[in-house]
NUBADO-71074 format. One record per residue (C-alpha): residue in three letters; x, y, z. Coordinates in steps of 0.25 Angstrom, whole numbers, padded with zeros to 4 digits, always signed. Layout:
alaXYZ/...
***
This chain:
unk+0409+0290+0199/unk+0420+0298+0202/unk+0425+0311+0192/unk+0438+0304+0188/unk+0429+0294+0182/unk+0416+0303+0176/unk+0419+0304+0160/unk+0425+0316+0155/unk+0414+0325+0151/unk+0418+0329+0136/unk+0417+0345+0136/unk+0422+0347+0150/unk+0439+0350+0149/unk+0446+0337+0154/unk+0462+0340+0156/unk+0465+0326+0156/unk+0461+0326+0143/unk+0464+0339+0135/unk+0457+0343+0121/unk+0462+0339+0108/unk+0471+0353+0103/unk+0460+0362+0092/unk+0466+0362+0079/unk+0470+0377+0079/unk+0474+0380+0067/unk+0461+0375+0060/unk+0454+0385+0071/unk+0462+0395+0066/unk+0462+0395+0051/unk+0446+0394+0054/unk+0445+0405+0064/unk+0453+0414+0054/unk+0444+0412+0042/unk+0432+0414+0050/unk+0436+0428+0055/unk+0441+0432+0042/unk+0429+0429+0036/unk+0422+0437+0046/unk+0432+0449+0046/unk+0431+0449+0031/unk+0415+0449+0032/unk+0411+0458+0042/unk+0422+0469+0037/unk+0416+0467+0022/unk+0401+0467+0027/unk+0405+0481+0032/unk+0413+0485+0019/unk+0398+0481+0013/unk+0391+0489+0021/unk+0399+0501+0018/unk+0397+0500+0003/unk+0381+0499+0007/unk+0384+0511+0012/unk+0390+0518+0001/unk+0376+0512-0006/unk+0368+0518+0004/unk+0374+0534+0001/unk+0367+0545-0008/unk+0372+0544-0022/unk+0378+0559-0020/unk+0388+0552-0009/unk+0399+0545-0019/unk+0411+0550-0011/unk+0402+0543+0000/unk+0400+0530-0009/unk+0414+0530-0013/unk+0419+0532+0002/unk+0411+0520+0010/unk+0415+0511-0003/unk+0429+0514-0002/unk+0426+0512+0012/unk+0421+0498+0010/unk+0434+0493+0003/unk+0442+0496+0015/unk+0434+0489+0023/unk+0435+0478+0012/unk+0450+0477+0013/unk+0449+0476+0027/unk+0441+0464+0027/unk+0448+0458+0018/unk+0462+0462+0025/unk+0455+0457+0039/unk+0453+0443+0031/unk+0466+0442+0027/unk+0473+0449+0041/unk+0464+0436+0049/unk+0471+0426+0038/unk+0485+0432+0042/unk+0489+0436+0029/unk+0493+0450+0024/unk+0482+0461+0023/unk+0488+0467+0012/unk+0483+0455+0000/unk+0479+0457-0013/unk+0465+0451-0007/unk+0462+0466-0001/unk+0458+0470-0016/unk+0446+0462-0011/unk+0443+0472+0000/unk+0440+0483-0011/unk+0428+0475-0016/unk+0417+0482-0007/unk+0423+0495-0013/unk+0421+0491-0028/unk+0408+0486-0025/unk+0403+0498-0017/unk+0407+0507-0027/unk+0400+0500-0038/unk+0389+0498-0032/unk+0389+0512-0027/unk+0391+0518-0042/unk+0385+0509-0052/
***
């Protein structure tokens, strides 16, 4: 049996007969969504964190407690500014209001 004549094994590359084109834009769209949503978590995990610590400090620390929770916010606007940055659309949205939550709830928390 000659090599002209063996069948084609299917997940070696063959140039006589080239792979069907990958829909990229789907890809895309996906690829985006899954890094935002990464981005968006890992930088809010961390604004969470921040507010554990502002938790975690004496009661005779507030400028301490008001500090890291201010601290948290900023990172909240971040992710959410990340999140719309990936998406392509302008950082500067009403949905960075969002991004303030971690400092609301840190200070209630913290003061209540």
């Amino acid at each position: 049996m000659s090599a002209s004549t063996a069948p084609r094994r299917r997940h070696l590359m063959d140039p006589a007969h080239p792979v069907r084109p990958v829909n990229d834009r789907s890809l895309t769209h996906t690829q985006r969504w899954v890094s935002s949503t990464l981005a968006v978590f890992t930088i809010s995990h961390l604004a969470l964190g921040i507010v554990f610590a502002a938790l975690e400090t004496p009661d005779s620390a507030t400028a301490a407690r008001i500090g890291l929770n201010v601290i948290a916010g900023g990172f909240g606007v971040i992710a959410v500014a990340a999140g719309l940055v990936i998406h392509r659309r302008s950082p500067l949205s009403p949905w960075l209001a969002l991004g303030v939550l971690p400092t609301l709830l840190g200070l209630w928390l913290c003061f209540s």
